[in-house]
N, C-alpha and C positions, 0 to 999 in steps of 0.2 A: 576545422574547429580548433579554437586556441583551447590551451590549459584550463585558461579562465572562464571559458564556456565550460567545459568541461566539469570544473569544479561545480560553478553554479549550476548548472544542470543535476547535479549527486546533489547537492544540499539540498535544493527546494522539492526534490524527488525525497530526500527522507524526510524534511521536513512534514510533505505531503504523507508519507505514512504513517509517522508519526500522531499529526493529526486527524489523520481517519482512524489509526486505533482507537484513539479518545474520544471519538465519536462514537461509531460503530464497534468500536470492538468487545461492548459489554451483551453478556449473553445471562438473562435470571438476577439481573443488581450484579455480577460480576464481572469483570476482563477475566477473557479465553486467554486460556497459557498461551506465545508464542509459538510451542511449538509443537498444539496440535490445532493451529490458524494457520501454520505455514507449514504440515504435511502433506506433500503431495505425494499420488499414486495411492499403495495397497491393496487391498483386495476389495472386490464389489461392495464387501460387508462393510466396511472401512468407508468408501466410497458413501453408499448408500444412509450410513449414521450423519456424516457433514450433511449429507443432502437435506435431510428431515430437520434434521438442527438446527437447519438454518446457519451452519460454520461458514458451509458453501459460497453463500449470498454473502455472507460477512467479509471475506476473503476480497470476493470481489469490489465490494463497498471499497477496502480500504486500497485495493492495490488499484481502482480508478484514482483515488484520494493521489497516490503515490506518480498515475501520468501525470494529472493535472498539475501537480506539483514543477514535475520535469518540463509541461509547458511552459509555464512563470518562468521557470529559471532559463527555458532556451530564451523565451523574451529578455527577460531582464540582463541577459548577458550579451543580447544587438543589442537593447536601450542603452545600457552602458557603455559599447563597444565603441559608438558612435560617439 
């Protein structure tokens, strides 16, 4: 893998999170702080509040947003490559 893959791979990967926050990331007309979207572990109680919350499922939403992202970019950086 070149540099340049490399790069575009991270961009369209954040890009892709980026736009699934803006999607998904509203919880009640709000955006969820970052960074209790992106705490992992804790205790079951902990655990158990994302689950119901629905954080959980959000989480997921956006860090699929975040592959599919890095797929485009591993594409577009053969597309270009060639």
């Amino acid at each position: 893998m070149s540099k340049n893959n490399a790069i575009s791979i991270a961009a369209f990967a954040a890009l892709g999170l980026i736009i699934g926050y803006a999607i998904f990331g509203k919880l009640g007309g709000e955006y969820v702080n970052l960074n209790t979207l992106f705490s992992f572990g804790g205790n079951a109680i902990h655990r158990a509040f994302q689950s119901v919350s629905g954080i959980a499922d959000m989480r997921t939403k956006i860090l699929l947003c975040g592959a599919a992202g890095a797929v485009v970019g591993i594409l577009a950086g053969n597309k270009f490559r060639k």
